[in-house]
Every structure is written in C-alpha cells, then in structure tokens.
FITI-895008 format. One record per residue (C-alpha): x negated, y, z; residue number from 1; residue in three letters. Coordinates in steps of 0.5 Angstrom, whole numbers, padded with zeros to 4 digits, always signed. Example, Ala and Ser with C-alpha at 12.3 -4.5 7.8 and 13.67 -1.06 7.14 Angstrom:
     c1     c2     c3    i   aa
  -0025  -0009  +0016    1  ALA
  -0027  -0002  +0014    2  SER
This chain:
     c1     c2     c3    i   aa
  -0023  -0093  +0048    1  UNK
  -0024  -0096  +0055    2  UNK
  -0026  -0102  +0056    3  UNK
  -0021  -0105  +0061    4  UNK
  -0017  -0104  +0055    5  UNK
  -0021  -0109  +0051    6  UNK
  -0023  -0117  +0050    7  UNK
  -0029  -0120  +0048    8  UNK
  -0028  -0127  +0046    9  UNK
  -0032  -0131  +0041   10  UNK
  -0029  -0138  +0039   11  UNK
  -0021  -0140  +0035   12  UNK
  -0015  -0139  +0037   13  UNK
  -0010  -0143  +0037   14  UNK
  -0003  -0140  +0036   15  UNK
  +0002  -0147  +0038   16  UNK
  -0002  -0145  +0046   17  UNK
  +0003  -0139  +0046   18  UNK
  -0001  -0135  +0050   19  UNK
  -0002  -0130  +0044   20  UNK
  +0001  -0125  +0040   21  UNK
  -0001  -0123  +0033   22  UNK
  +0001  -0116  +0031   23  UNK
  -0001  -0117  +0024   24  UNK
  +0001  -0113  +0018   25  UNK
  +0001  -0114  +0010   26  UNK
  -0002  -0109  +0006   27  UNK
  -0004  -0108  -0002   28  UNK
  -0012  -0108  -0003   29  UNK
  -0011  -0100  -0005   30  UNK
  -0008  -0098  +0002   31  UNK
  -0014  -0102  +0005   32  UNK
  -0015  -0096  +0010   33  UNK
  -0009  -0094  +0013   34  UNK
  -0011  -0097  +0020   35  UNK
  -0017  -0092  +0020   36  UNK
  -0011  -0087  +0019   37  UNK
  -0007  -0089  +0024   38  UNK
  -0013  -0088  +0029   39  UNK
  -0012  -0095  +0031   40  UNK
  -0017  -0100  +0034   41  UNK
  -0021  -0105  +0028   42  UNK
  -0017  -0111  +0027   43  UNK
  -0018  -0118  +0031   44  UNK
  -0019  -0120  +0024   45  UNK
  -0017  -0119  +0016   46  UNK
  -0015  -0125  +0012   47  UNK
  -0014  -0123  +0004   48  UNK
  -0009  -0126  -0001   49  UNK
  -0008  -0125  -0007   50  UNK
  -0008  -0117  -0009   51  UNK
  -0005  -0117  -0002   52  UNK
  -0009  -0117  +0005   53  UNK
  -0007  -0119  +0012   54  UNK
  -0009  -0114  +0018   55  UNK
  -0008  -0117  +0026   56  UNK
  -0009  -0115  +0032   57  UNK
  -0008  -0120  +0038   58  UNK
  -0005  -0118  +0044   59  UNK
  -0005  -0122  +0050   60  UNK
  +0001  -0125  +0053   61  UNK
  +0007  -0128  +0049   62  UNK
  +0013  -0122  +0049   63  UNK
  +0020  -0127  +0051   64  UNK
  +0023  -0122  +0055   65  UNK
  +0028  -0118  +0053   66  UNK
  +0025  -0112  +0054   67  UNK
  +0018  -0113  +0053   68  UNK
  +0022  -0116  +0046   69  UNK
  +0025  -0109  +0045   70  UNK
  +0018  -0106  +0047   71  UNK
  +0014  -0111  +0042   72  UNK
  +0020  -0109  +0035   73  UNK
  +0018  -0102  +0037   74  UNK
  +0012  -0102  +0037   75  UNK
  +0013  -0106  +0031   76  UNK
  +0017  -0100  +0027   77  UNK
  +0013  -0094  +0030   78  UNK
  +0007  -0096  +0027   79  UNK
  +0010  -0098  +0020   80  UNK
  +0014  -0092  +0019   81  UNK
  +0008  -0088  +0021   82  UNK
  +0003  -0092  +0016   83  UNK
  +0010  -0090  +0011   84  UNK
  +0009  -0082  +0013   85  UNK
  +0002  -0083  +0012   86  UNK
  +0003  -0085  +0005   87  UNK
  +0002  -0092  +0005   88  UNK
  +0007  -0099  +0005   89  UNK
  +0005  -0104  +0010   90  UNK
  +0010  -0109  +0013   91  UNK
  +0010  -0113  +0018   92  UNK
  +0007  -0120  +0017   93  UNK
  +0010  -0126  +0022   94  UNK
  +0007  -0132  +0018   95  UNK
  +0000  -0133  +0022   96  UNK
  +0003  -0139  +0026   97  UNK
  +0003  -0143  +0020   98  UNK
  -0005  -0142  +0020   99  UNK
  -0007  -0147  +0026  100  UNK
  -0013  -0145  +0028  101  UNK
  -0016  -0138  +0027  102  UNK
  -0023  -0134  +0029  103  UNK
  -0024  -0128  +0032  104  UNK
  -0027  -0124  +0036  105  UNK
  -0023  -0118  +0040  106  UNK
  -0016  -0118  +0043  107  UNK
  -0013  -0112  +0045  108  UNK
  -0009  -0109  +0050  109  UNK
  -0002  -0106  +0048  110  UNK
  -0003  -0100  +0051  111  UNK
  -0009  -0099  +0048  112  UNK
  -0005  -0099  +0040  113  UNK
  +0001  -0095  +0043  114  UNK
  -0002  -0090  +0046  115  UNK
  -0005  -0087  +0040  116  UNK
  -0004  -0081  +0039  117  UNK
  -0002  -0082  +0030  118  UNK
  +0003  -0087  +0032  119  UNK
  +0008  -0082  +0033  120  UNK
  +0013  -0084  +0038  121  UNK
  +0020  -0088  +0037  122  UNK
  +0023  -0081  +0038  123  UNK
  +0021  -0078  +0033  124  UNK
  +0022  -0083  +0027  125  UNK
  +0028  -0084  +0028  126  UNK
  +0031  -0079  +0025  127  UNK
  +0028  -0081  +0017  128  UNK
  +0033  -0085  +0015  129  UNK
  +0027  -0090  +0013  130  UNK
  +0026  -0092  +0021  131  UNK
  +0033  -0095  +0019  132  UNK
  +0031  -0099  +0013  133  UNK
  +0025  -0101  +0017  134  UNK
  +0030  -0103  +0023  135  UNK
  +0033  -0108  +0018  136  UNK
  +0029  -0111  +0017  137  UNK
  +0026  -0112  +0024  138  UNK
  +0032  -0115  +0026  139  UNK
  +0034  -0120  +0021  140  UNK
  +0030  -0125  +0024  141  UNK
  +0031  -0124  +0030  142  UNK
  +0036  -0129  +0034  143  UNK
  +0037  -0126  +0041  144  UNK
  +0043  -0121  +0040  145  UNK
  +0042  -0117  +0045  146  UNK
  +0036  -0114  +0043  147  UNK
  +0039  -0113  +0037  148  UNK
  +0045  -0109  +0040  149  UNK
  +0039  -0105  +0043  150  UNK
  +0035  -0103  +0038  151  UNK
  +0041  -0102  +0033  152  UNK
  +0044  -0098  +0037  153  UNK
  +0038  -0093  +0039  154  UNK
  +0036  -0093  +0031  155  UNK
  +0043  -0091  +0029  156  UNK
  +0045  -0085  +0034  157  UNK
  +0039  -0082  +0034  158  UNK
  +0039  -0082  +0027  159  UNK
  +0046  -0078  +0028  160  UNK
  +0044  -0074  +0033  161  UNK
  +0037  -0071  +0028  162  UNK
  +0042  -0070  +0022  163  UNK
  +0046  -0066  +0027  164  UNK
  +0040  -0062  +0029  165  UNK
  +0039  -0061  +0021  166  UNK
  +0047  -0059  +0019  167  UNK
  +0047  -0054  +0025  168  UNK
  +0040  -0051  +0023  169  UNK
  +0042  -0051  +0015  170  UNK
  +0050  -0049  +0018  171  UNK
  +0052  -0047  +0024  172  UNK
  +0055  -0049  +0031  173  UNK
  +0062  -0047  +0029  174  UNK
  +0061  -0051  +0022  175  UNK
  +0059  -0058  +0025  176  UNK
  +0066  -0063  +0027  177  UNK
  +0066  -0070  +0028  178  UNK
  +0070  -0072  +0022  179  UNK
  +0062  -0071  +0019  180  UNK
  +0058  -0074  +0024  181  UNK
  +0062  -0080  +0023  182  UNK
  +0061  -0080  +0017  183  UNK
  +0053  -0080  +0017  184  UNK
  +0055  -0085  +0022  185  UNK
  +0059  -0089  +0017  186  UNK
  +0053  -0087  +0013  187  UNK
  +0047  -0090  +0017  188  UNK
  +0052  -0096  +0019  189  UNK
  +0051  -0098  +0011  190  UNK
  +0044  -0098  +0012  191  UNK
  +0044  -0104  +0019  192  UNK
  +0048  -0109  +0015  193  UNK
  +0055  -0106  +0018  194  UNK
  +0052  -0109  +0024  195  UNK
  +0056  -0103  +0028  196  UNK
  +0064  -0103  +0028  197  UNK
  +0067  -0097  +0026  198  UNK
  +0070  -0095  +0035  199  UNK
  +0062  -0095  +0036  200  UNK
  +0060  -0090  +0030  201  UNK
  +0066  -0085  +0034  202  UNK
  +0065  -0086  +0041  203  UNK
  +0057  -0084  +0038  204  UNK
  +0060  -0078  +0034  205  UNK
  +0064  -0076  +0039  206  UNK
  +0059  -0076  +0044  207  UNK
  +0053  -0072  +0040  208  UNK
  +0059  -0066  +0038  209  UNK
  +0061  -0065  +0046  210  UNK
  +0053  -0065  +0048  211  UNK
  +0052  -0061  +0042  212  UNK
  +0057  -0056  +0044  213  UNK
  +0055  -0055  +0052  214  UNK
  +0048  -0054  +0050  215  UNK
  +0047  -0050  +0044  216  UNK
  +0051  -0044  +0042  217  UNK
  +0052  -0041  +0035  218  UNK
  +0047  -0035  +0031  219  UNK
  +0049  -0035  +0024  220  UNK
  +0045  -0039  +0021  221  UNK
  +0040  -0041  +0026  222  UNK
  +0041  -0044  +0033  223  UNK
  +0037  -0044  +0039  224  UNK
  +0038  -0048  +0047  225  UNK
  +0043  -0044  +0051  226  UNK
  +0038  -0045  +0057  227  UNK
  +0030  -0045  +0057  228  UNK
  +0026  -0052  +0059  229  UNK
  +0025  -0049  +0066  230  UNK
  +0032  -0046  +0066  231  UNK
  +0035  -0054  +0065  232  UNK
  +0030  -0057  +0071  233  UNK
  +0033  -0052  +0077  234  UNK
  +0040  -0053  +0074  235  UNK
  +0038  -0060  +0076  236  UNK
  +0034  -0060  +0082  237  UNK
  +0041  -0055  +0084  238  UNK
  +0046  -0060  +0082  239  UNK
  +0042  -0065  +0085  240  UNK
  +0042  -0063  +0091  241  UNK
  +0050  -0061  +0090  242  UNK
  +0051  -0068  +0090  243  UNK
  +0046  -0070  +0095  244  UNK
  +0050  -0065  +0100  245  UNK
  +0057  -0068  +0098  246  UNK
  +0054  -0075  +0100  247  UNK
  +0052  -0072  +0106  248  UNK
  +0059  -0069  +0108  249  UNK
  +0063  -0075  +0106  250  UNK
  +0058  -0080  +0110  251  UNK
  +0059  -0076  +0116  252  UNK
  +0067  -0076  +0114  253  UNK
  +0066  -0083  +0115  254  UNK
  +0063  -0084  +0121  255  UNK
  +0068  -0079  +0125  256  UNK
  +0074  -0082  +0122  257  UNK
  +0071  -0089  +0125  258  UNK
  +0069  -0086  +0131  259  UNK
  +0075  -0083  +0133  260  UNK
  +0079  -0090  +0131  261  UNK
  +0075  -0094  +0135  262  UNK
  +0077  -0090  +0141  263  UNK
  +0085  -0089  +0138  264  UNK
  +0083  -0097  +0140  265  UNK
  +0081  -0098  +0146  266  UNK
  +0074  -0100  +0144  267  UNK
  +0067  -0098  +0145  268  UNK
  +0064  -0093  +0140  269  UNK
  +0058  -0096  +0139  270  UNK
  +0053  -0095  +0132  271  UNK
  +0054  -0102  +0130  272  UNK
  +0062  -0101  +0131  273  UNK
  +0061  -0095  +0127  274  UNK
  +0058  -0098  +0122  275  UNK
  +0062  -0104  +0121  276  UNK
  +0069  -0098  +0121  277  UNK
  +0065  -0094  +0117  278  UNK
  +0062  -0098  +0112  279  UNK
  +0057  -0095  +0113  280  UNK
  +0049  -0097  +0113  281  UNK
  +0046  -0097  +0120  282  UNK
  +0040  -0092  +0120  283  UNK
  +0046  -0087  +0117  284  UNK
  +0052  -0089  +0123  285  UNK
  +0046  -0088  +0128  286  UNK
  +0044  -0082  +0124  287  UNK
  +0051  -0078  +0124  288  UNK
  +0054  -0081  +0130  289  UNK
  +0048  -0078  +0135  290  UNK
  +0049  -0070  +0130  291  UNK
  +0057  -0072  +0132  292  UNK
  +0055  -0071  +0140  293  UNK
  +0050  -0067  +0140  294  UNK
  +0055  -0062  +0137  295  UNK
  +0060  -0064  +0142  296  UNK
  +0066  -0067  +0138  297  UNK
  +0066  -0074  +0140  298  UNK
C-alpha cells in the first residue's frame, strides 16, 4: 500500500459536515471475509446488526459532480459484482448518514481501492446480465438524470456488445443480424426498468452489428479480428496523419484564396488581413502565407 494513499485520524466523524463519503456495503455474518478476497485495504470501521454486518471505508471529499458521481456508481457496482463472481452477496449500504457521529481511524483514497487488481474493471463485468441488475438498483435513488442516462447507457450496450461477441463465437459472423441484437436489447432494457426507448435499443443494435461486421470475419464456428493490436495502431497513426495532411492542405487552400482576394481588391496582403479573410488563425495565416511566397505563387 503506499501511504500517500492512506489517512490516519483518530477522533469521530460527523457525516452532516459534508466532507466525506462512506463507501459502506451490507453483508451477511457467513460472507464476513469477502473484502480480504477482494484484496482490498481493512474497513474504516464494521458496524454489525442483527445476522447482518456493515463494512465502511471513508473516503475524503464529497462526490457532487457529475462525473465524479458517474465514477463513484461504478465504483460502487465494480466492487459489488466482483464480491458476486467471488461467491459472495453484498449490497451497498447508504444509510450511515443517519448515524450522526461515528469512530474510525483510517480514510483512504479512491485509487488506493479502485486500483486493486481483484476488483475487476467495469468493462469486463458488463457482460453478466447481473452487472445490469446491479446497475438498477444503484440508480433507483439516484435524482440526477443525467448520470442516470450515462451509466444505463453503458451497462446496456456493453451488455449487447458482449452477448454479441458470445453469439458469433457459438455461431457465426453470417448468422449474427440486428433483429436479434435487438432483441437482447429488448431483453437487457427489461431488466433497467425500460429506462431505454425502443430508437436507442436499434441505433445500439445497429452500431454493434456494422462494427462487427468491418472488423471480424467469419471461420466456421470460430471468429478471429481481422487485424492484429499492432496492425490496428499503425491503421491509426496512418489515417491520422491522412487527415493531419487534408487539414494542412485545406488551411493552405484558404489562405491563398484570401490572399488572392484581397489583392483582386486592391488592399494590402497582410497576416492579419489573411486571417480575418480566411478565418484562420494568426500562427497559421503567417505559417502559410510566408511558404506562399517563399515558393513564389504570391
């Protein structure tokens, strides 16, 4: 563990102050060890009901962006679902506000618990159809719609996108269509509370099949990437530096066209002018202009 990750106190803390946040899960007595499985740092401190017990870990800060809200959700489901794949059931446990005062003596950093390596990333738990259960849930109290679309979003297409993935590797390429992506859609929408309309499920659906199409390729029952990781990045860097040429060769376009209407009207061709002819930005107007005459075509 590294210690700038780590805060030592030593006194109580009162929630109502609104200068931490507890991330606090409920579990039965029998899983009382899935934290240690999960690798993480010890609890902040336990509180045990009845046949139940409370695990908390503080963490400094309030989460009240939007994206650190978004980022704080997932935290929340990655860690529960990776209990689940462990064997165990937990649920998060959002009630310690009502506890005014509480003892502890440890307050960690986020990345200090997102960071472990049996929490598994978001990503990779989405395609369980329990990430989508747990997903619900997490949103049900949850008032800003905005972080709401975003995290239901992801669950659900990622969701689409990994039973894809299964259905091609089952099947094949030529026997995945979108009628049935929509139909797991369909499917996955049903477990959000429909909290999608049946536009998003197709313009999801519709987008996976294309992707699927251009980049794997059908061998029988198997499927394989048509390009290798390494192949994919120099595509990349290639097709970057395409577009970086088009842009080069359109600003200069520009510029030529300014500079020869300025002089169509009488005025002085200056980079200033250039720019405000061209629309242009000044480092680019003196960039091409001064190449235009060094080369002699103005």
């Amino acid at each position: 563990m590294r210690s700038n990750y780590i805060h030592n106190y030593n006194k109580k803390i009162d929630f109502f102050e609104g200068q931490w946040t507890a991330l606090a899960f409920m579990c039965h007595e029998d899983d009382f060890d899935w934290w240690m499985e999960l690798r993480m740092p010890p609890p902040s401190f336990t509180l045990h009901r009845s046949n139940s017990i409370i695990y908390a870990w503080i963490l400094p800060g309030v989460f009240h962006t939007k994206k650190s809200e978004v980022y704080f959700t997932e935290l929340k489901a990655r860690i529960i679902h990776s209990a689940f794949l462990f064997g165990y059931e937990i649920e998060h446990y959002r009630w310690l506000k009502n506890l005014k005062e509480v003892k502890f003596n440890t307050a960690y950093e986020t990345k200090l618990i997102s960071s472990n390596s049996n929490i598994r990333p978001l990503k990779q738990l989405r395609q369980f159809k329990e990430h989508l259960e747990i997903v619900n849930k997490l949103v049900l109290n949850e008032k800003d719609q905005k972080v709401i679309k975003r995290v239901t979003d992801d669950a659900l297409f990622d969701y689409m996108r990994f039973n894809a993935y299964s259905f091609v590797k089952v099947n094949s390429l030529n026997a995945l269509s979108i009628d049935y992506l929509i139909n797991i859609g369909e499917l996955g929408n049903d477990i959000l509370n429909k909290r999608k309309s049946p536009g998003d499920i197709r313009a999801k659906a519709k987008a996976i099949y294309r992707w699927m199409i251009k980049n794997y390729e059908n061998r029988g029952v198997n499927y394989i990437r048509k390009y290798t990781d390494k192949e994919l990045k120099m595509i990349r860097s290639e097709l970057a530096k395409r577009t970086h040429e088009k842009v080069k060769e359109k600003n200069k376009n520009k510029v030529l066209s300014a500079a020869a209407c300025l002089k169509a009207e009488g005025k002085k061709v200056t980079v200033r002018a250039v720019m405000e002819k061209a629309g242009v930005s000044i480092n680019t107007a003196r960039k091409y202009l001064k190449e235009l005459r060094l080369s002699g075509i103005i």
